[in-house]
C-alpha positions as CSV (number, residue, x, y, z in Angstrom):
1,X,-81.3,-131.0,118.2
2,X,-84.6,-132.7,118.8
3,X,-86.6,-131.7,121.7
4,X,-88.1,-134.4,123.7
5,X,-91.1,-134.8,125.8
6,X,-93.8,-132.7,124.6
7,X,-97.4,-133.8,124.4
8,X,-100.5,-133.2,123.4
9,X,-103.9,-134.5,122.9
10,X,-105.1,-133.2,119.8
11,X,-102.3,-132.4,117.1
12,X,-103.4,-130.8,114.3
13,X,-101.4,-130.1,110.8
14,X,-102.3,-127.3,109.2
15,X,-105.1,-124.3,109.7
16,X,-107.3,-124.3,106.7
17,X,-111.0,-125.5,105.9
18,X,-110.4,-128.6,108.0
19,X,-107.7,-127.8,110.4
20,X,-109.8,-124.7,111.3
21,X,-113.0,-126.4,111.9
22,X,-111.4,-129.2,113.8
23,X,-109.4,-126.7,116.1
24,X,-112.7,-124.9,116.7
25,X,-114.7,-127.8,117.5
26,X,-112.4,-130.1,119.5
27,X,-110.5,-127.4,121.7
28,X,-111.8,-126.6,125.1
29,X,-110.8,-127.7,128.8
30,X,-110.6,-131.7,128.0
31,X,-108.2,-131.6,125.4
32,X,-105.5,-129.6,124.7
33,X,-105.1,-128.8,120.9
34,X,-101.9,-127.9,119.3
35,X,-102.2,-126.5,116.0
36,X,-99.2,-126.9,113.3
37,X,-98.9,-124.3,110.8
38,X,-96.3,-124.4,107.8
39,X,-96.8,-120.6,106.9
40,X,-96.9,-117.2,109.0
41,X,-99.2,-115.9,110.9
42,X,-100.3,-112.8,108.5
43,X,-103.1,-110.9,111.0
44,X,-100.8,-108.2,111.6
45,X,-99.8,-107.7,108.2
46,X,-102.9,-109.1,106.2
47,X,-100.6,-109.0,102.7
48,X,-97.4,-109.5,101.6
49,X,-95.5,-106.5,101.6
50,X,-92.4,-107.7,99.4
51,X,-91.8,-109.9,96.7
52,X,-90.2,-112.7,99.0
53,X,-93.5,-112.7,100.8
54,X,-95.4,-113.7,97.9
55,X,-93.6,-117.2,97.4
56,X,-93.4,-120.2,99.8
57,X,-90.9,-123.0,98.9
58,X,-91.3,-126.0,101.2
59,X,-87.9,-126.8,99.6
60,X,-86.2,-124.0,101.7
61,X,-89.1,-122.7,103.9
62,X,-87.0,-120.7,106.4
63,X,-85.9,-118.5,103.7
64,X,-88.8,-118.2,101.7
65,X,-92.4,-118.9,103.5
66,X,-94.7,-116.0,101.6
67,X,-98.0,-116.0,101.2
68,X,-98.8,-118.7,98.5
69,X,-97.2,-122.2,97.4
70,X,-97.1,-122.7,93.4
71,X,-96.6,-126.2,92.7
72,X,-95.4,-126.9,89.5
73,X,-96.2,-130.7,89.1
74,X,-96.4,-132.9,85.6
75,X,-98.6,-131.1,83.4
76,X,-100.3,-129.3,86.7
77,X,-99.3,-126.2,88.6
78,X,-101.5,-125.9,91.9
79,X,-101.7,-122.5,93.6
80,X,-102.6,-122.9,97.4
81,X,-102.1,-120.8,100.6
82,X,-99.7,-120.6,102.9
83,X,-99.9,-119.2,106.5
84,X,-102.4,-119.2,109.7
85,X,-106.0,-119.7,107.9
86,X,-104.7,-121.9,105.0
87,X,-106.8,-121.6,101.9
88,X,-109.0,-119.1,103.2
89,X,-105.7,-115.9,102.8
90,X,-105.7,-116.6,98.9
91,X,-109.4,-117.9,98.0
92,X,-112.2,-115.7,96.1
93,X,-114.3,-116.1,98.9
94,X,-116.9,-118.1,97.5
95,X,-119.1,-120.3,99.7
96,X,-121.2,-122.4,97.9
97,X,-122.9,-126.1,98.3
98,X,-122.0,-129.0,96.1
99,X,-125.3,-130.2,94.5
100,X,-126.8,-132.4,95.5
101,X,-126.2,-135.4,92.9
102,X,-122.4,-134.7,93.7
103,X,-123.2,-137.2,96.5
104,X,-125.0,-140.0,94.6
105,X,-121.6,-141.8,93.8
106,X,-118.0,-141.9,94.9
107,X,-118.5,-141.2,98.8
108,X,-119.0,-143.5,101.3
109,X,-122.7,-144.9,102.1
110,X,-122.9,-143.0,105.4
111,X,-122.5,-139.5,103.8
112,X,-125.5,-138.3,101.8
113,X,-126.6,-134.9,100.7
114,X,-129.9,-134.6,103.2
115,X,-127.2,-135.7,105.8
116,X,-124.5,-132.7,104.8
117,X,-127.3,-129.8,104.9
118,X,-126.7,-129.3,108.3
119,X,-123.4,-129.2,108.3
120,X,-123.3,-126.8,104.9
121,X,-125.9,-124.7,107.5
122,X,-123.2,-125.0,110.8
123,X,-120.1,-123.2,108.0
124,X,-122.5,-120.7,106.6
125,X,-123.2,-119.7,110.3
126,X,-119.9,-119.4,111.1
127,X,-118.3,-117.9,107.8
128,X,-121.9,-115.6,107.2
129,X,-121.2,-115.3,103.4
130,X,-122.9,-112.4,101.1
131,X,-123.8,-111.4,98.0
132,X,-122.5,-108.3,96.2
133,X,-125.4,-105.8,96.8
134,X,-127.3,-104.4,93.5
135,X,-126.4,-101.1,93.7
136,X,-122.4,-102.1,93.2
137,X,-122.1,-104.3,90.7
138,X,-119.5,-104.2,88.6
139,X,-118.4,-104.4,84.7
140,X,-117.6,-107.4,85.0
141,X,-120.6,-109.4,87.2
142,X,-122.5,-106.9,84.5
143,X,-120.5,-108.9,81.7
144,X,-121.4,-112.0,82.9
145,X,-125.1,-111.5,83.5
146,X,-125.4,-110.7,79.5
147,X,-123.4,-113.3,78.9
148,X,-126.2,-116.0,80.1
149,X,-129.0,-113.7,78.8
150,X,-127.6,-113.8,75.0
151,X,-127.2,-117.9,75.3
152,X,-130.2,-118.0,76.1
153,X,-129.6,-118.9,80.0
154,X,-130.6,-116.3,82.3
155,X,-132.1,-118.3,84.7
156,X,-129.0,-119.9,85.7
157,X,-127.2,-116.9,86.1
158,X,-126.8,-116.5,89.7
159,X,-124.9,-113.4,92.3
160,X,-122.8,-116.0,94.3
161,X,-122.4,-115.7,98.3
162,X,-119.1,-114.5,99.4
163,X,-117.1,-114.6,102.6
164,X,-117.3,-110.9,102.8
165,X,-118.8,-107.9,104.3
166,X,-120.1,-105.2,102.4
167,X,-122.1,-101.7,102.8
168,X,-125.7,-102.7,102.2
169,X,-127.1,-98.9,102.8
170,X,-124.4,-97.9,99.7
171,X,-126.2,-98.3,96.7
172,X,-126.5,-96.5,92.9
173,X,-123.0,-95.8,93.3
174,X,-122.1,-96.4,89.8
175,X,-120.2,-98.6,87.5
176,X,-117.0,-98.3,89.1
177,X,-117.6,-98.7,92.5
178,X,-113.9,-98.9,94.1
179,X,-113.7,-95.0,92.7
180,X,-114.4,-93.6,96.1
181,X,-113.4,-95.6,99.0
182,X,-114.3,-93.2,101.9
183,X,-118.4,-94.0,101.2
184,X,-118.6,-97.7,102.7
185,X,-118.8,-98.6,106.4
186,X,-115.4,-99.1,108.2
187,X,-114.6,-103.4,108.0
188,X,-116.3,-103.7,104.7
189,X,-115.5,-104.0,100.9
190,X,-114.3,-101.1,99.2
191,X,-114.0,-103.0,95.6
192,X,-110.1,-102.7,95.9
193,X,-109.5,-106.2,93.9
194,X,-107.3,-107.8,96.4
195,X,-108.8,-110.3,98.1
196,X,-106.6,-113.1,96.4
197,X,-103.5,-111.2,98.4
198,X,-104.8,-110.2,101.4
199,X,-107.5,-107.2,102.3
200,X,-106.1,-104.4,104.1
201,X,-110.2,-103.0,104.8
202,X,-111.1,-106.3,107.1
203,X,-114.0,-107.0,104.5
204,X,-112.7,-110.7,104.2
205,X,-113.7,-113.2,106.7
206,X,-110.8,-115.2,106.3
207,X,-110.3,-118.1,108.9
208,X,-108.1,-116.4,111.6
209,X,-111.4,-114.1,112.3
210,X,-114.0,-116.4,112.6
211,X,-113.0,-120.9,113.6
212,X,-109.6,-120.1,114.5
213,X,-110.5,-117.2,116.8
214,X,-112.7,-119.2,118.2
215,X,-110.3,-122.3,118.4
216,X,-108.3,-119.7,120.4
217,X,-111.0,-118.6,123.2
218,X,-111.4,-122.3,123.6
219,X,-107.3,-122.5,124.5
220,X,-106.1,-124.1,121.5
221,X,-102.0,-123.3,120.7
222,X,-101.3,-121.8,117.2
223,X,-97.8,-122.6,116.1
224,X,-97.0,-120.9,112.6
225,X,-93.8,-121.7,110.6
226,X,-94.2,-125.0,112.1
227,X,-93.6,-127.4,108.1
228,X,-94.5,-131.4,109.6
229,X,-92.0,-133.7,107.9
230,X,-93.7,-137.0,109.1
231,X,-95.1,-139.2,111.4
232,X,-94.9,-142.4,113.4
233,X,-96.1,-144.2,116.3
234,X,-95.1,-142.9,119.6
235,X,-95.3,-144.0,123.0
236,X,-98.4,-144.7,125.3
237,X,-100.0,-145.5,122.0
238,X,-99.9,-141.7,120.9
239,X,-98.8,-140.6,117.1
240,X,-95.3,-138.8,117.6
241,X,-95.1,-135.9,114.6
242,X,-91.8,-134.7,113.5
243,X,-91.8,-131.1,112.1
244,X,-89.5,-128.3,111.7
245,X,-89.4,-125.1,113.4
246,X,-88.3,-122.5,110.6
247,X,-88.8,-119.5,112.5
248,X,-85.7,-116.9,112.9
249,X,-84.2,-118.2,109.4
250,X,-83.4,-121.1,111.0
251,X,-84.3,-125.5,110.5
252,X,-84.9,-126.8,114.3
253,X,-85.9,-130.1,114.7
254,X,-89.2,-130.7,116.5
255,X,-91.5,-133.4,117.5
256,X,-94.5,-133.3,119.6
257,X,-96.8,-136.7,120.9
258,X,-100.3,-136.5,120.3
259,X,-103.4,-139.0,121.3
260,X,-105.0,-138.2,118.1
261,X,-103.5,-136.4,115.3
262,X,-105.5,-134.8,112.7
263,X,-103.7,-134.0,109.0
264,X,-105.4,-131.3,107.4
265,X,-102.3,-130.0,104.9
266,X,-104.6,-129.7,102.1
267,X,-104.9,-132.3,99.1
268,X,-101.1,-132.1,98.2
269,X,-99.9,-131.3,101.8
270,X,-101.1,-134.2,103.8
271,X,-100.8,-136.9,101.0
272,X,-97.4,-135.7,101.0
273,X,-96.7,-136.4,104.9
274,X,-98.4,-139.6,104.5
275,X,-96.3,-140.6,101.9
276,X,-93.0,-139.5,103.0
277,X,-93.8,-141.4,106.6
278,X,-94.9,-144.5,104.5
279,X,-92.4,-144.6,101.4
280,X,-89.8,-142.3,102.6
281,X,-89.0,-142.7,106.1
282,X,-90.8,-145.9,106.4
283,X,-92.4,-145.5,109.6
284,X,-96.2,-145.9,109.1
285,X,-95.5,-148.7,106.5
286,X,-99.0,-150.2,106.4
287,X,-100.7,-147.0,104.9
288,X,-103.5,-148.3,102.3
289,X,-102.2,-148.6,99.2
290,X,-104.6,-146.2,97.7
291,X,-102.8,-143.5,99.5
292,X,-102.1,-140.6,96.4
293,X,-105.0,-141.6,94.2
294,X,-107.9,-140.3,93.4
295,X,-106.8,-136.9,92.4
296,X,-108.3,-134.0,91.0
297,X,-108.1,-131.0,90.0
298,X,-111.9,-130.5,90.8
299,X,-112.3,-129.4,86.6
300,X,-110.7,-126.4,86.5
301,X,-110.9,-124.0,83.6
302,X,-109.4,-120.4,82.6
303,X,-109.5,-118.6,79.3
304,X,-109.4,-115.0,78.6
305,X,-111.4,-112.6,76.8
306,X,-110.7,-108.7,75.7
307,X,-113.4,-106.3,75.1
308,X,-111.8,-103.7,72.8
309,X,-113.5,-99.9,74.0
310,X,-114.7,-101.7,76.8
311,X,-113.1,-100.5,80.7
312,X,-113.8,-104.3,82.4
313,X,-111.2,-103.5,85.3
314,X,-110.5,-106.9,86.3
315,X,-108.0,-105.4,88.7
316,X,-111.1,-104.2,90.7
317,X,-114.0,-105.3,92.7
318,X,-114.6,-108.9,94.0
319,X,-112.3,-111.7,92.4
320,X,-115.1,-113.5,91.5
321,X,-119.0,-112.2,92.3
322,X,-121.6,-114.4,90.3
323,X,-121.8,-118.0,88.3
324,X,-123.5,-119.4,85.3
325,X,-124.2,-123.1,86.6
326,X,-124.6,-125.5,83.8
327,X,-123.4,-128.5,85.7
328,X,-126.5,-130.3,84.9
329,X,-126.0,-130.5,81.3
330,X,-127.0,-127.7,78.6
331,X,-127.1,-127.4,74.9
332,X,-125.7,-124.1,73.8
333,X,-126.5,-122.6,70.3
334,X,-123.7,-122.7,68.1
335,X,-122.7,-122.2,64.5
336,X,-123.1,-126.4,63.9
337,X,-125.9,-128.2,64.0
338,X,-125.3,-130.0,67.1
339,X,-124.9,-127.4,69.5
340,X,-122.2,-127.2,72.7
341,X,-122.8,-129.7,75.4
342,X,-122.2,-127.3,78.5
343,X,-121.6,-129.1,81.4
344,X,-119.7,-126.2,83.2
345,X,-119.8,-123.7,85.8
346,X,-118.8,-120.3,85.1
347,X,-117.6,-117.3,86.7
348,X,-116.8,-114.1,85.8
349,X,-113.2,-114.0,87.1
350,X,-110.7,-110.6,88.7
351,X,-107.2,-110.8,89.3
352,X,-105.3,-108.2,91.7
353,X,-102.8,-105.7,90.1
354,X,-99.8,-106.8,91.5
355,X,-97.0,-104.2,89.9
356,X,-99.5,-101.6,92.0
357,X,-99.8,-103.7,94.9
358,X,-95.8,-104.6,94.9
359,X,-94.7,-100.7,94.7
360,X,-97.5,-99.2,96.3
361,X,-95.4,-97.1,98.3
362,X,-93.7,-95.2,95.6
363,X,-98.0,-94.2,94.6
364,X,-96.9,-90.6,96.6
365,X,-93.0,-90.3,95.2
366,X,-92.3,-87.9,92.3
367,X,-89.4,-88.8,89.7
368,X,-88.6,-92.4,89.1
369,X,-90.4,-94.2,91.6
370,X,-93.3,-92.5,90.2
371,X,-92.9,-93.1,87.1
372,X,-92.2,-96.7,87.8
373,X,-95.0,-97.1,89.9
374,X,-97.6,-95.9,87.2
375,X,-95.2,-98.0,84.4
376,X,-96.0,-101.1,86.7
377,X,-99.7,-100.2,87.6
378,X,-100.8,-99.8,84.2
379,X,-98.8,-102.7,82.7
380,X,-100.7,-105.2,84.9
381,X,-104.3,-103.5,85.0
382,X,-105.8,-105.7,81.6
383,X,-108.8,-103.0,81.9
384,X,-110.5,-104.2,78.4
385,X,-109.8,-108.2,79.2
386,X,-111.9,-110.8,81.6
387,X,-111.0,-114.2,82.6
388,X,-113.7,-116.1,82.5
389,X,-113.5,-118.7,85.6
390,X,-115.1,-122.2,85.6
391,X,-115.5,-125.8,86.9
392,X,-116.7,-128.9,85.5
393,X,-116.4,-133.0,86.9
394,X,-113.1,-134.7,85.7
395,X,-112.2,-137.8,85.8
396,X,-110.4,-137.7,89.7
397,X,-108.0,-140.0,88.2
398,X,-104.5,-138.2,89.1
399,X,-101.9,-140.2,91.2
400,X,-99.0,-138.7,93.6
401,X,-96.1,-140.4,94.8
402,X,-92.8,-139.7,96.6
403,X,-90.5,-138.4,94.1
404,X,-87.3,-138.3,96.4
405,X,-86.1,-141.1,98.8
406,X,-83.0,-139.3,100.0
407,X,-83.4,-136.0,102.1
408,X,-86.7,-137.1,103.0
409,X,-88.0,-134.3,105.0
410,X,-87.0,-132.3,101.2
411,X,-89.2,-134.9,99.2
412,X,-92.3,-134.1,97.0
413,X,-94.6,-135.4,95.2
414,X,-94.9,-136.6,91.9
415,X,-98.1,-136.4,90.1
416,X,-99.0,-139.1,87.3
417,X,-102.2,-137.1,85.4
418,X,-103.0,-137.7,82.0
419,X,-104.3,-134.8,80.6
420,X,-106.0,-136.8,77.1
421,X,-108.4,-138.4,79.5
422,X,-109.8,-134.9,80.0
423,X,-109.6,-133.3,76.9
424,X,-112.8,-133.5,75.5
425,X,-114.9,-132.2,78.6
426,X,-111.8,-129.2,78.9
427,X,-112.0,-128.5,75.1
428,X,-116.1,-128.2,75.6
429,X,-115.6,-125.9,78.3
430,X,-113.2,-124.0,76.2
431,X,-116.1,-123.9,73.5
432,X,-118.6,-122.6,76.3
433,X,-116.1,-119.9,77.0
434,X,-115.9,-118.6,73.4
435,X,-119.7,-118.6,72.5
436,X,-119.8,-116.3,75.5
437,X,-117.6,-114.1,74.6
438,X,-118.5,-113.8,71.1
439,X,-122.1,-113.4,72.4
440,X,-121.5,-110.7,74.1
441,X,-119.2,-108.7,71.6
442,X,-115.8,-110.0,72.9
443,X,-112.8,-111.3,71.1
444,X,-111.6,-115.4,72.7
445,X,-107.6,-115.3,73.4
446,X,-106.9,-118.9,73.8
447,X,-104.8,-120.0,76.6
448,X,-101.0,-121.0,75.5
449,X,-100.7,-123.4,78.0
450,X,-103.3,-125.8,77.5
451,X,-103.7,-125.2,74.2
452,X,-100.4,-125.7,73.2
453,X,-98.6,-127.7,76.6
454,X,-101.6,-129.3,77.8
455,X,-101.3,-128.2,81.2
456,X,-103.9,-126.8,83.6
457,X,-103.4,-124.3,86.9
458,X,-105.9,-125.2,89.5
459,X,-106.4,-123.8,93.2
460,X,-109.1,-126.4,93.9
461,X,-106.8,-129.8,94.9
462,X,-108.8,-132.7,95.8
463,X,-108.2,-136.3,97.1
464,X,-105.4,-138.1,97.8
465,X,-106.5,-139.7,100.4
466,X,-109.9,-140.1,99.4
467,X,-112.5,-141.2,101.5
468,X,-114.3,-144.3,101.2
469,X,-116.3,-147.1,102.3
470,X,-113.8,-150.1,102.4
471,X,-109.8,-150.0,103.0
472,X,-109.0,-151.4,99.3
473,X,-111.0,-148.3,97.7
474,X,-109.5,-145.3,99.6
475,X,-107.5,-144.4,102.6
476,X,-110.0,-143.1,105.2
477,X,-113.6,-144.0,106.1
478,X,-116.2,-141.7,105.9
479,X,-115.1,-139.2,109.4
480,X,-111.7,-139.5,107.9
481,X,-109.5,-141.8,110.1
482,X,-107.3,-144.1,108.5
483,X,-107.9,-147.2,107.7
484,X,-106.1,-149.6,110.1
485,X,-104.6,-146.7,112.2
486,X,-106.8,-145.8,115.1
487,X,-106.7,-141.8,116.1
488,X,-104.7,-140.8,112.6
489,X,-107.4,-138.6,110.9
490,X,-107.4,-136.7,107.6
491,X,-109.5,-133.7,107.2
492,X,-108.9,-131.3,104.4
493,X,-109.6,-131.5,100.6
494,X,-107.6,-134.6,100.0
495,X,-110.6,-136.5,101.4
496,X,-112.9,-135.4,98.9
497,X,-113.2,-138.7,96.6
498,X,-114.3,-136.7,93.5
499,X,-114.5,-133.4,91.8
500,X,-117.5,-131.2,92.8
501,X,-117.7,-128.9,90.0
502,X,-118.4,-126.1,92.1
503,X,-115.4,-123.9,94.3
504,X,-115.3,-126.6,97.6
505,X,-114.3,-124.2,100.3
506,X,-117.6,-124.9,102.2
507,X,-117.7,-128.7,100.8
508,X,-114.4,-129.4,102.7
509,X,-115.4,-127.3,106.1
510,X,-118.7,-129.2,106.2
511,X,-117.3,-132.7,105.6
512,X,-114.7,-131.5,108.1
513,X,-117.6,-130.7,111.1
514,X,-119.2,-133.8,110.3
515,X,-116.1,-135.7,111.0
516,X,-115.6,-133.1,114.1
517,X,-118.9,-133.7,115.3
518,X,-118.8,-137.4,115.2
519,X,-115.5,-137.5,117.1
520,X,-116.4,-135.1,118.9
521,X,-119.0,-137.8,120.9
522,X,-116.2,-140.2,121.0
523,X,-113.6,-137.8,122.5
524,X,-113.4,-139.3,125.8
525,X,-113.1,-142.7,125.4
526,X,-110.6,-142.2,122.5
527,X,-108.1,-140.0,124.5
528,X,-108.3,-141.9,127.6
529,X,-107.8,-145.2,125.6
530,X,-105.2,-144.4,123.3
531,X,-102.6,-146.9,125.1
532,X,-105.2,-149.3,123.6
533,X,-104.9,-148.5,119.8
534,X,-104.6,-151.5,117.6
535,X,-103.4,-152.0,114.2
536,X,-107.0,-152.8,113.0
537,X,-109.9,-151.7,115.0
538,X,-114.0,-151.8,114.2
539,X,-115.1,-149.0,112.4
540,X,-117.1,-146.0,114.4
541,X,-120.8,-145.2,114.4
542,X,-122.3,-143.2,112.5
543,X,-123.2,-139.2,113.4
544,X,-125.8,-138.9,116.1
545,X,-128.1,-136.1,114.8
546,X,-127.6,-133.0,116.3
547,X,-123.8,-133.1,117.5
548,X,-122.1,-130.3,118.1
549,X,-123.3,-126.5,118.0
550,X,-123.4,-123.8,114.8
């Protein structure tokens, strides 16, 4: 059963890096804000406690809607977060700028990198990201520091801010610095290694504590387990968006009117609704045609190294806590006479242990529980091995479309990517992987499934519904509203029409309070003329200068 008759003004899908900044911004006593969430709420249990709770399926969400979303797509698996704060529960907490040049091409005229340094300023305030203080770094920040020194690179060796709060007055505390919990501040990093599934000391200023709290003071409703199937146009001139309740084990039917409705799914998410509403259930059938292009994997890289008589303890500390950026172009030494073309950015890279976190309650138990536990813990430590992290700019040249017509709230996407168009830029950053590990006394363990499947894992998903300057080119202009469908908005990493290079946590929120701030001074006249919306409509100003507050 449907239920009928619900409205609100602001509708938002999804409570990541642009569904939290836009709940933040637009919520407050002239609009009422209704947030959509396809995942849990996790603030009482900050990590997943059982296996179930580590998988969501959007296939079968009110049995299985854990803490992360694997996609397996053509040559492509995409790890992305599910539950209240979106990206922000399963990210390594880095909060960094594109550079500059990222914004010479691809993006539309109006956005320009003097332009975004205010709104890169307005996250920062908000998310208040550090480094990893001096006095506890660990083995393998340590690894990655000689790493640049030995190329010959030190000064691009950088300690990366991070969403997270640590001890500042603890310092000289060693080279294991997660040995003895009890010496840092209540709320602040302990060096556990968990961030990437939830931390249990409050160090990580995921979304929930910071925009959506605030989104929350300012009265706007947070509906988890809440998975939008589609939309069309509703009454009055409002966008009516059809989602399903999958609380209590259960598929309810919902819908829920909105003036404006803002998608902000993530890159796979809302391209998804956009195409099932346009291709599958046929009810926004003049979408732009560019809808699903544009996508990319924003360069993403792994490969691992081991350091035999070397304790690295990737399982500890930060998941990732400084960068070698080489986006600009750099000629490595190597055993030709040409050198490696670098044109990466790499990070020393953690992982949590996962057979510890999954049976930590059996850490106390004697006998077999014991046993197991330790069994589990150590076979998933990797103490003498690092992945080394990275980014680079690909091609953006990935395409989705609907891959089922039939049970269409069930249907996903199909991704058209052809890895041979980025081989030679991935098999360069492969090379500027092994020189450093060889550099710095390491042995290179290729990765199986690129070297031998050509497939990549990314947790960086961009475009889709890529910004851009004219309705042929992309499918929203440059605050994200749809082209030729006045008060639809996109406003997550699918309107980021290229790769960065660089993790774009911070990229998306600031393009996201730009778009926020602009609509933000259009607010009244757009909800109180909604019943005027038109199938074309002129395009809207660009920002005034100091809109909205920090």
């Amino acid at each position: 059963m449907v239920n009928r008759d619900e409205h609100a003004d602001i509708v938002i899908v999804g409570s990541g890096f642009g569904g939290a900044v836009a709940a933040c911004r637009l919520a407050g006593p002239d609009a009422k804000v209704v947030v959509l969430e396809r995942g849990r709420d996790w603030s009482e249990t900050k990590t997943p406690k059982r296996f179930r709770d580590y998988l969501y399926s959007s296939r079968i969400p009110h049995r299985l809607n854990g803490w992360l979303d694997l996609r397996v797509l053509h040559k492509m698996v995409v790890a992305t977060g599910a539950g209240v704060g979106g990206g922000s529960l399963i990210y390594a907490s880095v909060c960094v700028d594109a550079p500059d040049r990222v914004f010479s091409s691809g993006w539309p005229s109006e956005i320009t990198a003097a332009e975004m340094k205010q709104y890169y300023r307005r996250v920062a305030g908000m998310l208040k990201p550090q480094q990893i203080p001096l006095g506890q770094t660990n083995p393998r920040l340590a690894m990655l520091s000689s790493a640049a020194d030995k190329l010959g690179v030190s000064e691009r060796y950088r300690r990366l801010p991070l969403v997270v709060s640590f001890d500042k007055n603890v310092r000289h505390i060693g080279e294991e610095p997660w040995r003895d919990p009890s010496v840092y501040a209540p709320d602040t990093c302990v060096h556990c290694g968990n961030c990437v599934i939830g931390c249990e000391h409050g160090a990580k200023h995921t979304l929930d504590k910071n925009y959506l709290a605030e989104a929350r003071q300012h009265g706007a409703e947070i509906r988890p387990l809440s998975m939008v199937t589609h939309i069309e146009e509703g009454p009055d001139g409002a966008w009516r968006v059809h989602y399903l309740d999958v609380d209590a084990r259960r598929r309810r039917k919902r819908q829920i009117d909105g003036k404006i409705v803002i998608l902000a799914a993530g890159s796979i998410g809302s391209t998804e609704i956009l195409l099932r509403s346009r291709d599958g259930f046929r009810t926004l059938k003049k979408l732009p045609r560019a809808l699903g292009k544009g996508w990319s994997p924003n360069g993403d890289f792994i490969t691992l190294a081991r350091y035999k008589n070397k304790q690295l303890q990737p399982t500890k500390g930060p998941t990732i806590g400084g960068a070698i950026d080489m986006l600009d172009g750099v000629v490595l030494p190597d055993d030709g006479a040409t050198g490696i073309d670098g044109r990466v950015y790499v990070e020393d890279g953690g992982l949590p242990n996962v057979g510890a976190h999954l049976l930590s309650s059996w850490n106390a138990t004697g006998g077999l529980r014991g046993w197991l536990y330790r069994k589990a813990s150590s076979l998933t430590d990797f103490s003498d091995m690092i992945p080394w992290f990275g980014q680079s700019i690909d091609a953006a040249d990935g395409e989705f479309s609907l891959r089922s017509r039939y049970q269409f709230w069930r249907a996903r996407t199909r991704l058209n990517w052809n890895p041979q168009l980025a081989v030679s830029a991935l098999d360069a950053f492969e090379d500027v992987h092994i020189a450093m590990t060889i550099a710095t006394g390491g042995e290179p363990l290729p990765l199986a499934t690129w070297t031998w499947l050509r497939m990549l894992v990314t947790p960086h998903p961009l475009g889709g519904c890529n910004m851009a300057s004219a309705p042929g080119a992309g499918v929203t202009n440059h605050m994200g509203e749809v082209f030729g469908h006045r008060n639809l908005f996109v406003m997550d990493g699918s309107v980021i029409p290229r790769a960065i290079g660089r993790n774009p946590s911070k990229t998306i929120a600031a393009v996201a309070e730009r778009s926020c701030a602009i609509l933000r001074s259009e607010l009244p006249s757009r909800l109180n003329g909604a019943t005027a919306r038109r199938a074309e409509h002129p395009e809207p100003q660009a920002q005034p200068a100091a809109a909205g507050t920090a």
